[in-house]
VOVORO-15770 format. One record per atom (N, C-alpha, C): x, y, z. Coordinates in steps of 0.02 Angstrom, whole numbers, plus 50000, padded with zeros to 5 digits. Example, Ala and Ser with C-alpha at 12.3 -4.5 7.8 and 13.67 -1.06 7.14 Angstrom:
506604971650390
506154977550390
506604983550390
506424988850354
506844994750357
506455000250394
//
This chain:
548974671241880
549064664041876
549344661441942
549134655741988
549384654042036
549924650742034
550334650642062
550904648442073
550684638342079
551234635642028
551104628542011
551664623942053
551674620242088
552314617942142
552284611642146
552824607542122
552924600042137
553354599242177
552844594442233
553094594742312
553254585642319
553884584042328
554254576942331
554364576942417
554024574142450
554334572042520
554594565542526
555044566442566
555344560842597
555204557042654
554974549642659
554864548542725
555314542642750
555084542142825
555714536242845
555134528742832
554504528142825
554474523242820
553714523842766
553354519142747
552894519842697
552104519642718
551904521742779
551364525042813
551564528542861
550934534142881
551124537642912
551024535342984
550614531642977
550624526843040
551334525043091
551734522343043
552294521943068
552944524243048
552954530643007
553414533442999
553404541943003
553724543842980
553794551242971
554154556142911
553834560642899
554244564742850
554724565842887
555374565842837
556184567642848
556274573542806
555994574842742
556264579242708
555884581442648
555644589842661
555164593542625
555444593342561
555144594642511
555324597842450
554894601342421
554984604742381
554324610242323
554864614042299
554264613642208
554754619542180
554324620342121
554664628242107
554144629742071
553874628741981
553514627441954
553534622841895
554084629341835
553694635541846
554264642341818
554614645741828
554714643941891
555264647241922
555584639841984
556294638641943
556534633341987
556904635542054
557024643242072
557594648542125
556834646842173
556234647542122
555614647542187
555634638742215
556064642642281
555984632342297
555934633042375
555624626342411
555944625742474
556244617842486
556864617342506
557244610142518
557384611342589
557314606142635
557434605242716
557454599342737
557694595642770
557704589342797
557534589842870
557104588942906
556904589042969
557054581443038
557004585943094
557154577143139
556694575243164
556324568143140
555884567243178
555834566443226
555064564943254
555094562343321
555294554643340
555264549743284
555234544043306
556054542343260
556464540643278
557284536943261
556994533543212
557234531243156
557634529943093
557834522543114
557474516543077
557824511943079
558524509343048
558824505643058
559444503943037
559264502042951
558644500142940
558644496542874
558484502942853
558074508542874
557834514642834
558374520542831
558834520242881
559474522842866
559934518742796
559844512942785
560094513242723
559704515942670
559074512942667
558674513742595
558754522642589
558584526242626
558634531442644
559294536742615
559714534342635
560374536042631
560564543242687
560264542242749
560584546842793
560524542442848
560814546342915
560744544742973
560434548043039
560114545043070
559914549343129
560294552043174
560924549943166
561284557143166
561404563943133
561394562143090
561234567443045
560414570943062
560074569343058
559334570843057
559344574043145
559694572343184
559764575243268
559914582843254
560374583543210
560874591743189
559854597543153
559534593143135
559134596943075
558334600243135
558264605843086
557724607743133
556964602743155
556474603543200
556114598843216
555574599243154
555234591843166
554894589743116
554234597543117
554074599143161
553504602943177
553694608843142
554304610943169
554334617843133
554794618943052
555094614643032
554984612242961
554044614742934
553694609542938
553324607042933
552804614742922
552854618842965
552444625542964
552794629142910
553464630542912
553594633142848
553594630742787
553604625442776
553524621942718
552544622242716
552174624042754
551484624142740
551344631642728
551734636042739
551804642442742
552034644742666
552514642442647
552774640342570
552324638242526
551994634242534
551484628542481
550874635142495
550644635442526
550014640042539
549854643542474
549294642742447
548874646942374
549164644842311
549504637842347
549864636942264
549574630342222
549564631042176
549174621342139
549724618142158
549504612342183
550344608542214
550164600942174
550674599142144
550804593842097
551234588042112
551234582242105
551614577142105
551414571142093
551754566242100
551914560942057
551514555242108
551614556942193
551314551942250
550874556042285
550334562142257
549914567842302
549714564742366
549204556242330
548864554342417
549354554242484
549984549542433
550364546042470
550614553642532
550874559042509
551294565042525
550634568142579
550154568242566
549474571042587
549264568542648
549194560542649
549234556642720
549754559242736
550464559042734
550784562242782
550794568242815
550784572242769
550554581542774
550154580742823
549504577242808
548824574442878
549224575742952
549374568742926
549624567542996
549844569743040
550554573342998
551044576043013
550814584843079
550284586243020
549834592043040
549284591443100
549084583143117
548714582643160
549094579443218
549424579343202
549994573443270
550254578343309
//
């Protein structure tokens, strides 16, 4: 049976156009220890209004590893698994992007 994974990302703004994933998630639907959680720094700063809605800071996000290499392990993680959620396109354009940028 393949491994079943609901993957919640976080982004700083609501395209990928102009924002970026901040923070991976997945986990596994039978096993919840099977997880990966990371918050990454993007490349592009965090507005003042998306630091609130958000609830971190780009300071905070300066301390965290880069968006890129997040981004490989968390694709490294997900790999052969049915991946599930609640916003797939929405998470998917980013993944895109994220993967072609």
């Amino acid at each position: 049976m393949r491994r079943q994974l609901i993957i919640d990302l976080e982004t700083s703004a609501l395209t990928p156009e102009v924002g970026d994933i901040i923070r991976f998630r997945a986990e596994n639907v039978a096993d919840p220890e099977d997880a990966f959680d990371e918050w990454a720094m993007p490349p592009r700063l965090l507005s003042a209004d998306a630091e609130k809605i958000i609830g971190t800071t780009n300071e905070r996000l300066a301390r965290c590893r880069p968006l890129q290499d997040v981004l490989r392990d968390f694709l490294d993680f997900i790999e052969g698994a049915e991946v599930e959620g609640d916003r797939l396109d929405f998470e998917r354009a980013f993944l895109m992007a994220a993967t072609l940028g």
